[in-house]
C-alpha positions in Angstrom: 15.8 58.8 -17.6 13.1 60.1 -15.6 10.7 58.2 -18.1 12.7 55.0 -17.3 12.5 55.2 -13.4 8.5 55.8 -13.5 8.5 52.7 -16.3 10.0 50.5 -13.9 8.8 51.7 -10.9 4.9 51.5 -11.6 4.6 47.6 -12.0 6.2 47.3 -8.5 3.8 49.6 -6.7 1.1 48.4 -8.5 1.8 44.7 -7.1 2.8 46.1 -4.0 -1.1 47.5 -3.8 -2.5 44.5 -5.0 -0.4 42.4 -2.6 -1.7 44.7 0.4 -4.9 44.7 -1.0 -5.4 40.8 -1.2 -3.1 40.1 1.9 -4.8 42.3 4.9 -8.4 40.3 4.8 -6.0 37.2 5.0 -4.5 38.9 8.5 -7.1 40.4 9.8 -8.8 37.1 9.9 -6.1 35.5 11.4 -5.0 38.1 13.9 -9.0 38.5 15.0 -8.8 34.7 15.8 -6.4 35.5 18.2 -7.2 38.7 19.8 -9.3 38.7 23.2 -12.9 39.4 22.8 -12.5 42.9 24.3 -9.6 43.9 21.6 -12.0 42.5 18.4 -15.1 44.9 19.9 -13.2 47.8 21.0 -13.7 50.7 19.0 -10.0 51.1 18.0 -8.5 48.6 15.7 -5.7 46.7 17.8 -3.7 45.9 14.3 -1.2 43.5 16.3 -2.6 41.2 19.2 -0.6 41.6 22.2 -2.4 39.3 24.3 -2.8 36.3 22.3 -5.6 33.7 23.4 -6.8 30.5 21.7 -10.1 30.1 23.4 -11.9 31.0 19.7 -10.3 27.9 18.4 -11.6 25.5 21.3 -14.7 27.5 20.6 -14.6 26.1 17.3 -13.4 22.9 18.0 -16.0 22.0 19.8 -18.7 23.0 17.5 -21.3 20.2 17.0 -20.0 17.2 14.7 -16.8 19.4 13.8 -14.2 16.9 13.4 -17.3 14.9 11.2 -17.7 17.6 8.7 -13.7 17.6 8.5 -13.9 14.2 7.3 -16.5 14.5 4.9 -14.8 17.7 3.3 -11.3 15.7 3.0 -12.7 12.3 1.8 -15.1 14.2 -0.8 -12.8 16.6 -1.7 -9.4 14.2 -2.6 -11.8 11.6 -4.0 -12.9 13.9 -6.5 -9.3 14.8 -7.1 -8.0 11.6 -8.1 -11.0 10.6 -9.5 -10.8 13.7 -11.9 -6.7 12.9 -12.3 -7.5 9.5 -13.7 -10.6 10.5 -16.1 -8.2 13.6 -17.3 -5.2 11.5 -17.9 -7.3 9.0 -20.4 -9.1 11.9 -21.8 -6.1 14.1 -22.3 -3.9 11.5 -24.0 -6.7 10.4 -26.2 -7.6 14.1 -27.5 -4.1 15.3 -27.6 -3.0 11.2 -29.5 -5.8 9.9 -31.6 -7.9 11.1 -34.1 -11.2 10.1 -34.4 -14.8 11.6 -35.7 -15.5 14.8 -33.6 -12.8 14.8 -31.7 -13.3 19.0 -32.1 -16.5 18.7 -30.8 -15.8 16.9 -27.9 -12.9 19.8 -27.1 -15.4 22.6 -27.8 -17.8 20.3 -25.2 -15.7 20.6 -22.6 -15.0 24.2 -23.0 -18.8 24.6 -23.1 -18.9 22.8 -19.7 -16.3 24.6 -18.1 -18.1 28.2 -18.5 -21.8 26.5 -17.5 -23.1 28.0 -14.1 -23.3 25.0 -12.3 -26.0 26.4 -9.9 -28.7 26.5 -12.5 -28.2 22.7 -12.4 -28.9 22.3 -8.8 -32.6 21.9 -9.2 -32.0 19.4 -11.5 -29.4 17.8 -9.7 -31.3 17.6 -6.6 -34.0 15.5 -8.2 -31.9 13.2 -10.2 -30.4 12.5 -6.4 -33.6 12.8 -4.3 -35.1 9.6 -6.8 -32.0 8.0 -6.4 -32.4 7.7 -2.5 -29.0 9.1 -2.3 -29.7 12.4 -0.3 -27.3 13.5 2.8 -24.4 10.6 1.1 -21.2 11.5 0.3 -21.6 9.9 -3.0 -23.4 12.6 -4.9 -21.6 15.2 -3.7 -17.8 13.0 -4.7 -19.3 12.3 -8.4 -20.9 16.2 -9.3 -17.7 18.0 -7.5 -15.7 15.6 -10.2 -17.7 16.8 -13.0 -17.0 19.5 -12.2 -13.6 20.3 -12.0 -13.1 17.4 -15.0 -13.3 19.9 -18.0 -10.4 22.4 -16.8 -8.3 19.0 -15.5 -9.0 17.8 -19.7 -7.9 20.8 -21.5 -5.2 21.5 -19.3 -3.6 18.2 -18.9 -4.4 18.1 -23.2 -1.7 21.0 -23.9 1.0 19.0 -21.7 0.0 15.8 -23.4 0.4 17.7 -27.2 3.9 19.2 -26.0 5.7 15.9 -25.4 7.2 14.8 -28.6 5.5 11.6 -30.2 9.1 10.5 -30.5 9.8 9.7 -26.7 7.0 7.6 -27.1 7.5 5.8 -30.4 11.6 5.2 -29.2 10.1 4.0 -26.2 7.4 1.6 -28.2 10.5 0.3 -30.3 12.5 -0.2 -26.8 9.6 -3.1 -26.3 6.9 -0.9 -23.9 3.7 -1.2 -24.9 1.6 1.7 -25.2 0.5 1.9 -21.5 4.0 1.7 -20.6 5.4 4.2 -23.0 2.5 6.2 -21.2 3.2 5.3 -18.0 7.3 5.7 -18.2 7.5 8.5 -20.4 5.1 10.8 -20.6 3.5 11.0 -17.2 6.7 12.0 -15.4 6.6 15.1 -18.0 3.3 15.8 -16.8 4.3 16.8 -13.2 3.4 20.5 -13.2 0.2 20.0 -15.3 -0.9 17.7 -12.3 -0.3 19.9 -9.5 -2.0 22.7 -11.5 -5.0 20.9 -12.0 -5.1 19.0 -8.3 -4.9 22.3 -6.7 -7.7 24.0 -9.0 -9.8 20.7 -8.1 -9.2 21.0 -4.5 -9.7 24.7 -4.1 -13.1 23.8 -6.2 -14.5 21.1 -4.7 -13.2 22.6 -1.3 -15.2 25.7 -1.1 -18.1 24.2 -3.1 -21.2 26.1 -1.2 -24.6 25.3 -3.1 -24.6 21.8 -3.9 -24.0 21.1 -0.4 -26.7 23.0 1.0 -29.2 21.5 -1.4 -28.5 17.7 -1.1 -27.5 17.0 2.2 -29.5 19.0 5.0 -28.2 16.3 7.8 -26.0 17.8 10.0 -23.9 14.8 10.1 -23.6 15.2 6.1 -22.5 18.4 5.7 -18.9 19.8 4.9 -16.9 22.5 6.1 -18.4 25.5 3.9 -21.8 25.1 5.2 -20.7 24.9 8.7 -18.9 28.0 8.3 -21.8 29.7 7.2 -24.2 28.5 10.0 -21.4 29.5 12.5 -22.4 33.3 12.9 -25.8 31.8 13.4 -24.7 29.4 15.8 -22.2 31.6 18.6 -24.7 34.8 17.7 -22.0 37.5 17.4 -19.1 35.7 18.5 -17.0 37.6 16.1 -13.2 35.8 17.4 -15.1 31.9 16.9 -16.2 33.0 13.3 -12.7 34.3 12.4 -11.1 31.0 14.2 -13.6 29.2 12.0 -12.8 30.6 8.9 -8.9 30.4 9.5 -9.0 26.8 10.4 -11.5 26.3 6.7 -8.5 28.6 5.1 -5.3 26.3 6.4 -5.9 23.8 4.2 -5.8 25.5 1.0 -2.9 28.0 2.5 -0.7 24.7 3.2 -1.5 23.6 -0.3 -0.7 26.4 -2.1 2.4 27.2 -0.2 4.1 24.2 -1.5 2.7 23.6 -5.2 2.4 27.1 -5.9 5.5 26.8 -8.3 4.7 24.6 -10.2 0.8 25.0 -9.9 1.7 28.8 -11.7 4.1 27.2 -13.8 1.4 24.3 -15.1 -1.1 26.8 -15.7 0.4 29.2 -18.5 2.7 26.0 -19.7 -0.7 24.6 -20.3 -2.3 27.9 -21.8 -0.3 27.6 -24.6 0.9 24.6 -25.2 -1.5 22.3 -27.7 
């Protein structure tokens, strides 16, 4: 009995841990935002702000081309979402419907792509940009953080495409759809949680993305969110409450997302881990 209590119990505490452990940077960012500059330097931890302020966010706020970099980050970021959605659907059905000469290859390709260290490229990727004239544009930055985020989207969205049976589509082919639209009606609504998975792996990606956006665009105009926030310490000296406010306001995007796909986003991963 004793053995069966201490079986069950363990997991719990162990998540418990793992939960505290992962959670607390998460609130002590967000709580320093708010504390008074005289709580976040005083030599005992206040672990619950009393006196709340918000003068670290206007601090941020009005950081130099702040709301800029917020629109570069969100138009790069969900263009190479949906761009990697659209390229991944095609891919996916075609691996997981036809066969064709090296079809293995091309699967073992994209694996090989999705373990490569992408900053060994940047070197190389900054010249094939820099004699392109396209340094400091958004275009660059759109097309690599597709590439790189398209292998996982593939092999992923593959084992969804392999677990619908070929019969939907074939009844739905005799029913008078063409292919497109046996694709279209049948199988992409089945695809739902392999979507989400993927779209929040991309954005979480292409989101935080750090050294391709130090190395090709050095305007400040051109830059996204993660290299602001890394220049900010720089920027307000030790202004410890504008750096957390900084980092909280990066973090709320990805919090937001994650919050409501997380379902099925956990769901679409291990579905598509062993599926195909």
């Amino acid at each position: 009995m004793k053995r069966s209590l201490f079986g069950r119990a363990w997991p719990n505490v162990t998540a418990v841990i793992l939960f505290a452990g992962f959670v607390f940077p998460v609130y002590w960012m967000f709580s320093t935002a708010f504390k008074p500059t005289g709580d976040i330097i005083s030599e005992n931890p206040v672990w619950f702000p009393t006196d709340i302020t918000f003068e670290h966010f206007r601090t941020a706020v009005g950081a130099d081309h702040f709301w800029t970099l917020v629109r570069n980050s969100v138009t790069v970021t969900v263009l190479a979402v949906v761009f990697s959605l659209l390229i991944g659907l095609a891919a996916s059905f075609a691996l997981a419907r036809m066969r064709f000469k090296g079809r293995r290859g091309f699967v073992i390709g994209f694996m090989l792509a999705q373990m490569a260290p992408w900053e060994v490229m940047v070197i190389a990727i900054y010249m094939i940009v820099r004699d392109a004239s396209m340094l400091n544009s958004l275009v660059p930055l759109t097309l690599f953080y597709m590439v790189m985020i398209l292998p996982f989207t593939i092999l992923t969205l593959r084992g969804f495409v392999a677990a619908v049976p070929r019969e939907l589509e074939e009844s739905a082919m005799v029913d008078g759809c063409t292919r497109a639209q046996a694709f279209r009606k049948v199988i992409l609504p089945l695809l739902a949680p392999g979507l989400m998975s993927t779209s929040l792996f991309g954005f979480i990606t292409a989101w935080n993305e750090f050294p391709m956006v130090l190395v090709l665009n050095k305007a400040p105009e051109a830059q996204t969110l993660p290299l602001w926030l890394s220049s900010f310490q720089t920027a307000f000296g030790d202004d410890w409450g504008a750096t957390m406010a900084a980092s909280s306001l990066f973090a709320i995007p990805i919090l937001i997302l994650f919050v409501f796909l997380q379902r099925r986003a956990v769901s679409g991963l291990t579905d598509g881990a062993v599926k195909g």
